[in-house]
C-alpha positions in Angstrom: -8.2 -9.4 35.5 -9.9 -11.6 34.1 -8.2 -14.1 31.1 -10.6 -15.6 29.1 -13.3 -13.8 26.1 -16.7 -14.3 24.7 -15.9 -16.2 21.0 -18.3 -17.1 18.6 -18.0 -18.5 14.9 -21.3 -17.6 13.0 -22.3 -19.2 9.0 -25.4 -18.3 7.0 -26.9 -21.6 8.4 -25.6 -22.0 12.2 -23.5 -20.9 15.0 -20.8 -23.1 14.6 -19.2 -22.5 18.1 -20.3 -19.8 20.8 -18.8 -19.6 24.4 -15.6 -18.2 26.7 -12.0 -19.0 25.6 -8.8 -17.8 26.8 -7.2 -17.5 23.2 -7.8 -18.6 19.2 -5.4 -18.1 16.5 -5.5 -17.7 12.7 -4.7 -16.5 9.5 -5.5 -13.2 8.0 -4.8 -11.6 5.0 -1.9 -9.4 6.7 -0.6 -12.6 8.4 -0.7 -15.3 11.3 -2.1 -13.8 14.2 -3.0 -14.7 17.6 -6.3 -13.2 20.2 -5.9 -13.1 24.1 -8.1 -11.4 26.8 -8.7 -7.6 26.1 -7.3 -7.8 22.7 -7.8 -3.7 21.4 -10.6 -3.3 18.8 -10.0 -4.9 15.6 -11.3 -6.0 11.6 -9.4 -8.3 9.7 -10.2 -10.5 7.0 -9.7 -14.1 7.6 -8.3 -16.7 4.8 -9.1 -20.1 4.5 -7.6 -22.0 7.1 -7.4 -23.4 10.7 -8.9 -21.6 13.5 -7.5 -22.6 16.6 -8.8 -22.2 20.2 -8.1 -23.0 23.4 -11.5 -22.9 25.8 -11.9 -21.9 29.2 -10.3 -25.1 30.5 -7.6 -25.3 28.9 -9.1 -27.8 25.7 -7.8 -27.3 22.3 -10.0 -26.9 19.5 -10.2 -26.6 15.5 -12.0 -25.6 13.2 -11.9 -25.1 9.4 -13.4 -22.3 7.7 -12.9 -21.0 4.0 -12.6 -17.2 4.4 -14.2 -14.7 6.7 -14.1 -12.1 8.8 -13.2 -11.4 12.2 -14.0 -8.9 15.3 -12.3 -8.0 18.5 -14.6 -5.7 20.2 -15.3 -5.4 24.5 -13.7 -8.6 24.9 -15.7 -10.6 22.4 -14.7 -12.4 19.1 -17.0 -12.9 16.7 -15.4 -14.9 13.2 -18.3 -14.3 10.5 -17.7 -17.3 7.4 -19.8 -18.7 4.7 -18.4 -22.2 5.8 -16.8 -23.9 9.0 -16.4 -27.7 9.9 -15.8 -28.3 13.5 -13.1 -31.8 13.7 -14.7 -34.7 13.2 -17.5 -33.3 10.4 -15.0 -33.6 7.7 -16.2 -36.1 4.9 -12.3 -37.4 4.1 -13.4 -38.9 0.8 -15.4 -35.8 -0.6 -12.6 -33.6 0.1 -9.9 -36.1 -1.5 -11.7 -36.2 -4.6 -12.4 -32.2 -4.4 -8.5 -32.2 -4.0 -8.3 -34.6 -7.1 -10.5 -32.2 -9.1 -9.0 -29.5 -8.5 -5.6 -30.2 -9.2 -7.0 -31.4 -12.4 -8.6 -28.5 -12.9 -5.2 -26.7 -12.3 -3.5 -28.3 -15.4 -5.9 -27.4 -17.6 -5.6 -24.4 -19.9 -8.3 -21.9 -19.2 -9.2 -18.5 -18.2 -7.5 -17.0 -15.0 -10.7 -17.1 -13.3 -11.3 -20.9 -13.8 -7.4 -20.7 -12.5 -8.7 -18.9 -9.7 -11.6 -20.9 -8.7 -9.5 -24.0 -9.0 -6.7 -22.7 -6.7 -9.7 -21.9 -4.2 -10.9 -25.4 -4.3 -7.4 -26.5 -3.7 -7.1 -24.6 -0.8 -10.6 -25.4 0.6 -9.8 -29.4 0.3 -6.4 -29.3 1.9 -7.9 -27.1 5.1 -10.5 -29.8 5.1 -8.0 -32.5 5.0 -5.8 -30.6 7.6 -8.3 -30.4 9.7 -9.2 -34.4 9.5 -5.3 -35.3 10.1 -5.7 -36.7 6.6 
């Protein structure tokens, strides 16, 4: 049987990654989770964070993506997300001073959905920086 899967991580402006892997992992709203060959059908959303994959031959790879969505059908994995930086696209000093902001941002009195949009930011900026080795 065979142990590898079609994957592909699709944004609004490219596919970010398409070929065959023999597992990723990530993090979903329900939890950490992890996708081998002939997985059973599946919907999940994705949070931000770091998708992990090991290719065909055995290669690690990461990649960073704020939110999404994911699907296990036929032995294919499709991860649908409005953004995704492969290692080595990160801009370090953009996402420090997003960081910066946002934790600004965070000690500030305002309304909980500047609150929320801050804590987003956050989030998004230490993915990034996760991703960098930063």
């Amino acid at each position: 049987m065979e142990k590898t899967f079609d994957f592909e991580i699709i944004t609004p402006e490219r596919v970010v990654c398409h070929g065959t892997v023999q597992s990723i992992s990530a993090d979903g709203t329900e939890g950490a989770f992890g996708i081998l060959a002939h997985h059973a059908a599946l919907m999940t959303e994705l949070l931000t964070c770091i998708i992990m994959v090991e290719d065909s031959g055995g290669k690690t790879m990461r990649f960073a993506i704020e939110g999404g969505f994911l699907e296990v059908v036929a032995n294919r994995v499709t991860v649908l997300t409005d953004t995704c930086l492969k290692e080595g696209e990160v801009d370090i000093e953009n996402a420090r001073a997003e960081k910066d902001a946002a934790e600004k941002a965070l000690t500030k009195v305002g309304s909980a959905e500047e609150k929320e949009r801050a804590q987003a930011a956050l989030r998004r900026a230490d993915t990034w920086l996760k991703l960098a080795n930063w």
